[in-house]
C-alpha positions in Angstrom: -14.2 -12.5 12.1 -12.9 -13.3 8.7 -10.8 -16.7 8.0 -7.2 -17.0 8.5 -5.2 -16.0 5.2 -8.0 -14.2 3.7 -7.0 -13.5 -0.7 -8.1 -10.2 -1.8 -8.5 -8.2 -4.6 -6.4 -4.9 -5.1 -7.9 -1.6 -7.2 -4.9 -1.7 -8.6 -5.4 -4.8 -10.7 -8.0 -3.1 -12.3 -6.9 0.2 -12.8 -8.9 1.9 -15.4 -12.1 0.4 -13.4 -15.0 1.9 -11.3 -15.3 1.1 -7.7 -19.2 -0.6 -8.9 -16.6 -2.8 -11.2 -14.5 -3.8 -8.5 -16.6 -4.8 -6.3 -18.6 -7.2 -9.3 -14.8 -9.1 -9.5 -14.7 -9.7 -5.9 -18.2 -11.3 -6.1 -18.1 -12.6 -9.3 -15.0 -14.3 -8.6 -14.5 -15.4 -5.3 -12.1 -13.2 -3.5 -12.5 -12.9 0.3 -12.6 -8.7 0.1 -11.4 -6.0 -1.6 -8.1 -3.5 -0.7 -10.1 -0.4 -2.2 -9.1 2.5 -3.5 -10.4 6.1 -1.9 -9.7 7.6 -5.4 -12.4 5.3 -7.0 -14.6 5.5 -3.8 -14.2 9.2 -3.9 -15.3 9.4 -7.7 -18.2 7.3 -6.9 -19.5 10.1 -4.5 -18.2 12.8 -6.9 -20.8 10.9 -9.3 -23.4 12.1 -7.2 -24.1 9.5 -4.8 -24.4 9.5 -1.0 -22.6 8.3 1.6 -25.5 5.9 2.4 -25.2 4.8 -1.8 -21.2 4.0 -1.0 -22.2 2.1 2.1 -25.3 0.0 0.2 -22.6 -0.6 -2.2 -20.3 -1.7 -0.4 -22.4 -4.0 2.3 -21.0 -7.6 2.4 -17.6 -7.1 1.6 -14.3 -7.3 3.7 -12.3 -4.0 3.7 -9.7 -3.9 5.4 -7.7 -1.9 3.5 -7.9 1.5 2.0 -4.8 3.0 -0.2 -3.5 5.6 0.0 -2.2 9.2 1.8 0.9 10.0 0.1 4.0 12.1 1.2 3.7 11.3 4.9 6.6 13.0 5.9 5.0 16.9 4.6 6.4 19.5 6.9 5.3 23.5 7.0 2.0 24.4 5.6 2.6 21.0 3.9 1.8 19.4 6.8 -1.5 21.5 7.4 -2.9 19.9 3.7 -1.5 16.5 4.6 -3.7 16.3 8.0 -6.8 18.1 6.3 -6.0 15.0 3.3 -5.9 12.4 6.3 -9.3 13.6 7.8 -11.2 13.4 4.5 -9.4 9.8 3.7 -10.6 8.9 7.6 -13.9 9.8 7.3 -14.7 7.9 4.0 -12.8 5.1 5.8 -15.5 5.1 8.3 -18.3 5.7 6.4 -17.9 2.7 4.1 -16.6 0.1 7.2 -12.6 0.0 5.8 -10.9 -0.9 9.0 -7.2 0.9 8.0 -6.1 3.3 5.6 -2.6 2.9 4.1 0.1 6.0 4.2 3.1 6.0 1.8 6.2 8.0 1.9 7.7 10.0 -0.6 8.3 11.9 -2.7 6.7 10.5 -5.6 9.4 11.7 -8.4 12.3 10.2 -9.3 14.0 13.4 -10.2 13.5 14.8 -6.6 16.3 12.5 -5.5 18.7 14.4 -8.1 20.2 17.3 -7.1 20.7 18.3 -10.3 16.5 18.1 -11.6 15.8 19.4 -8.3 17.9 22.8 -8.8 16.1 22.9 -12.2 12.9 22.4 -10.9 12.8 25.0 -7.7 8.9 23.6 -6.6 10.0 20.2 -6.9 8.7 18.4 -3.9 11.3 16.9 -2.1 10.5 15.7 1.3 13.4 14.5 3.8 15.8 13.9 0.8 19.6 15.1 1.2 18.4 15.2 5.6 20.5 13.1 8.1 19.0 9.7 8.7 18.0 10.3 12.6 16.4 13.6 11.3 14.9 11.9 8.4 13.4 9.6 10.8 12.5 11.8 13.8 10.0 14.1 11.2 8.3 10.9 9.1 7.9 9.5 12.9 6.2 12.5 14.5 3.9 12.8 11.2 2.6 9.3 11.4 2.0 9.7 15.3 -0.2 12.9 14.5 -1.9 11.0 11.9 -2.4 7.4 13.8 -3.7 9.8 16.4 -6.0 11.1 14.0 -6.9 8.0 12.6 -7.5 6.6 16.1 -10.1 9.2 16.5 -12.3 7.0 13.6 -11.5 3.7 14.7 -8.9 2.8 12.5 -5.6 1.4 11.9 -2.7 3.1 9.3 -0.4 0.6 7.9 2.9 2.2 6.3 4.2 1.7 2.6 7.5 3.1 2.4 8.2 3.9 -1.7 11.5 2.1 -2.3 13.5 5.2 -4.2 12.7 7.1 -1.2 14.6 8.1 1.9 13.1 5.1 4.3 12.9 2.8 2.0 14.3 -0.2 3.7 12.4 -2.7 6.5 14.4 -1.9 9.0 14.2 2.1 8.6 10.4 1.6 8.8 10.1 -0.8 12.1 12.2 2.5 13.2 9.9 4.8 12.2 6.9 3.1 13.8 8.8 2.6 16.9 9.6 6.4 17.4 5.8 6.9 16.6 5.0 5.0 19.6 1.2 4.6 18.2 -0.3 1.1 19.0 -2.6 1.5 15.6 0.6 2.0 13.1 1.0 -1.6 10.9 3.3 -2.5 8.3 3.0 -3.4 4.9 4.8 -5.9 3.5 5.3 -5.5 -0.5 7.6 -7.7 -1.8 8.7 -5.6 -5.0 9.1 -2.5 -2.5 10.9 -5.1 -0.4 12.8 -6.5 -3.2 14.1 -3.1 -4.8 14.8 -1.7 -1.4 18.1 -4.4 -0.9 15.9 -6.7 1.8 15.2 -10.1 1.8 13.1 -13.2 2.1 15.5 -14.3 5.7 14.9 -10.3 7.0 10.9 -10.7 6.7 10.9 -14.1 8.2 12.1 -12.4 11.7 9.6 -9.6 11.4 7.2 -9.7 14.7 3.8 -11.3 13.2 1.8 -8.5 15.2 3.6 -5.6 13.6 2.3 -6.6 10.0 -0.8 -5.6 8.3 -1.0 -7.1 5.0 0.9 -8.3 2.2 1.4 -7.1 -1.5 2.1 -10.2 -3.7 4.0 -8.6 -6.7 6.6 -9.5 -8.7 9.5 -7.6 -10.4 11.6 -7.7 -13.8 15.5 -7.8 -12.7 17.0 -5.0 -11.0 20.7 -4.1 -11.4 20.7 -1.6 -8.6 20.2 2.0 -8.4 17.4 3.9 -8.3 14.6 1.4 -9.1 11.5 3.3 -11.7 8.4 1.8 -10.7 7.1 2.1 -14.2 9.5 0.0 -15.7 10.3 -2.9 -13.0 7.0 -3.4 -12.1 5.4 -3.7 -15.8 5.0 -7.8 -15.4 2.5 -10.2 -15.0 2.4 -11.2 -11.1 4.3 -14.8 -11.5 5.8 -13.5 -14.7 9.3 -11.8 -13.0 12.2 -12.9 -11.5 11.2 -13.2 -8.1 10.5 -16.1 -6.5 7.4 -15.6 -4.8 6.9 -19.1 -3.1 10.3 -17.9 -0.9 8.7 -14.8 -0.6 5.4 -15.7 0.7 6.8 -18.4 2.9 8.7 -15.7 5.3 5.9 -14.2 6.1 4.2 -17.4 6.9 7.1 -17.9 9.2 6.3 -15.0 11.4 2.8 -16.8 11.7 1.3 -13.9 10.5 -2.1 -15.1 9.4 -3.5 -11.8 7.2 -5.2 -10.6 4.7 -2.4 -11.0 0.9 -3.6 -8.9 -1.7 -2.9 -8.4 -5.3 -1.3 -5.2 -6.4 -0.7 -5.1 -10.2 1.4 -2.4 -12.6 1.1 -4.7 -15.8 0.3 -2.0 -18.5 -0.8 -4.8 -20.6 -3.1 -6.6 -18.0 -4.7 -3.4 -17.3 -5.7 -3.5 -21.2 -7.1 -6.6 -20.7 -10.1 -8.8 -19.2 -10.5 -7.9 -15.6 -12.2 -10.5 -15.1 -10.1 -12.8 -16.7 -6.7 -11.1 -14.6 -8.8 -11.4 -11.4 -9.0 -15.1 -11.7 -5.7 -16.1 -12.5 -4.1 -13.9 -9.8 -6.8 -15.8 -7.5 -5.6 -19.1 -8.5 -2.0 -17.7 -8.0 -2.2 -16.3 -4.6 -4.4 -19.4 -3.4 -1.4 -21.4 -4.7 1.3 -19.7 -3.3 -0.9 -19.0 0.0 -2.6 -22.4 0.7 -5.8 -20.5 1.4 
């Protein structure tokens, strides 16, 4: 059992680095475990390793997090690659002792949620955009009960991510998605720049049911006039660096006496240049801070 309010590191934070690297920061610096990417860990056995290598590797470290199976809401043949994605995601999940695997929504591009690019670009991948809402729900719902089910097969949780340009974007949207699910190993994720550019708020978090979240992203965000928010724009800042005010943030989720693992996901183009090391430690300090861990 691992401490109340346990600080990890996030991949993401240092995103040009190997899983090996990752795991040094975590050490090196302190961190209580690691929210690990399956892209690195997959490249590590790609490398030529085993999957006894990735477990050696990994033993020691708290993982309860693995990121990410994207487009949760694929229908047709779609859906056939999406559950043959989740079964290979599962499996490394249980071969290196990650405890949940995260699923996002999507789509990914911004221009799928113009009409206009999206006439232009015939194989455009689109997902439930231009659907009705209950419909839109009723298909990312059934998806993530098929994969929980799957996942529940391995052991493991799935905690949703839902992209903040995309259809179900917003809190509540997603506490109705889990709840058509009806799958007692679906989580949420609480990312506050998600949050933030989705239109919710410190006050709506704060009355979130602690046993329905799985984790918290401590991000920030430059300003945000509205509209469709570009991830590779808003979220190019330092964490602490951006208009949000992540004490307010950080204390409603407190106040659902949730008592999780926070963890540091990073877009900073410039901090992804620099000393991982060096980043590592300062977004320690910060989340330690703003936690009280």
């Amino acid at each position: 059992m691992t401490k109340p309010n346990p600080i990890l590191f996030h991949s993401l934070a240092a995103r040009h680095a190997t899983l090996a690297i990752d795991l040094d920061i975590v050490r090196e610096i302190g961190f209580d475990g690691l929210e690990v990417s399956a892209a690195k860990m997959q490249a590590f056995l790609d490398a030529g390793f085993s999957t006894e290598d990735l477990r050696k590797i990994v033993d020691g470290i708290y993982l309860p997090g693995m990121g990410f199976l994207i487009d949760v809401e694929r229908q047709g043949k779609a859906k056939d690659a999406l559950m043959r994605e989740a079964a290979s995601m599962f499996e490394l999940a249980a071969a290196s002792g990650v405890k949940a695997v995260q699923v996002i929504t999507g789509p990914l591009s911004l221009q799928a949620l113009d009409d206009a690019s999206a006439a232009a670009m015939p194989g455009l991948y689109r997902g439930v955009v231009g659907l009705p809402l209950k419909t839109q729900i009723e298909l990312t719902a059934a998806n993530l009960a098929s994969i929980a089910d799957l996942a529940s097969a391995h052991g493991l949780l799935i905690y949703l991510e839902a992209l903040s340009w995309t259809p179900l974007n917003t809190i509540a949207k997603q506490v109705r998605m889990i709840e058509a699910a009806n799958r007692d190993n679906i989580r949420l994720v609480i990312d506050f720049w998600h949050c933030y550019t989705s239109g919710d708020n410190p006050e709506q978090i704060a009355r979130l049911d602690k046993n329905l979240l799985y984790g918290v992203h401590i991000c920030d965000s430059l300003a945000f006039a509205g509209g469709v928010p570009d991830e590779s724009v808003l979220r190019n800042v330092p964490t602490g660096g951006g208009v949000l005010n992540l004490k307010e943030w950080v204390d409603a989720v407190k106040a659902t006496g949730y008592d999780g693992w926070w963890s540091c996901e990073l877009f900073c183009r410039r901090q992804h240049q620099e000393n991982s090391y060096d980043v590592a430690r300062g977004l320690k300090a910060l989340m330690q801070d703003l936690v009280g861990a």
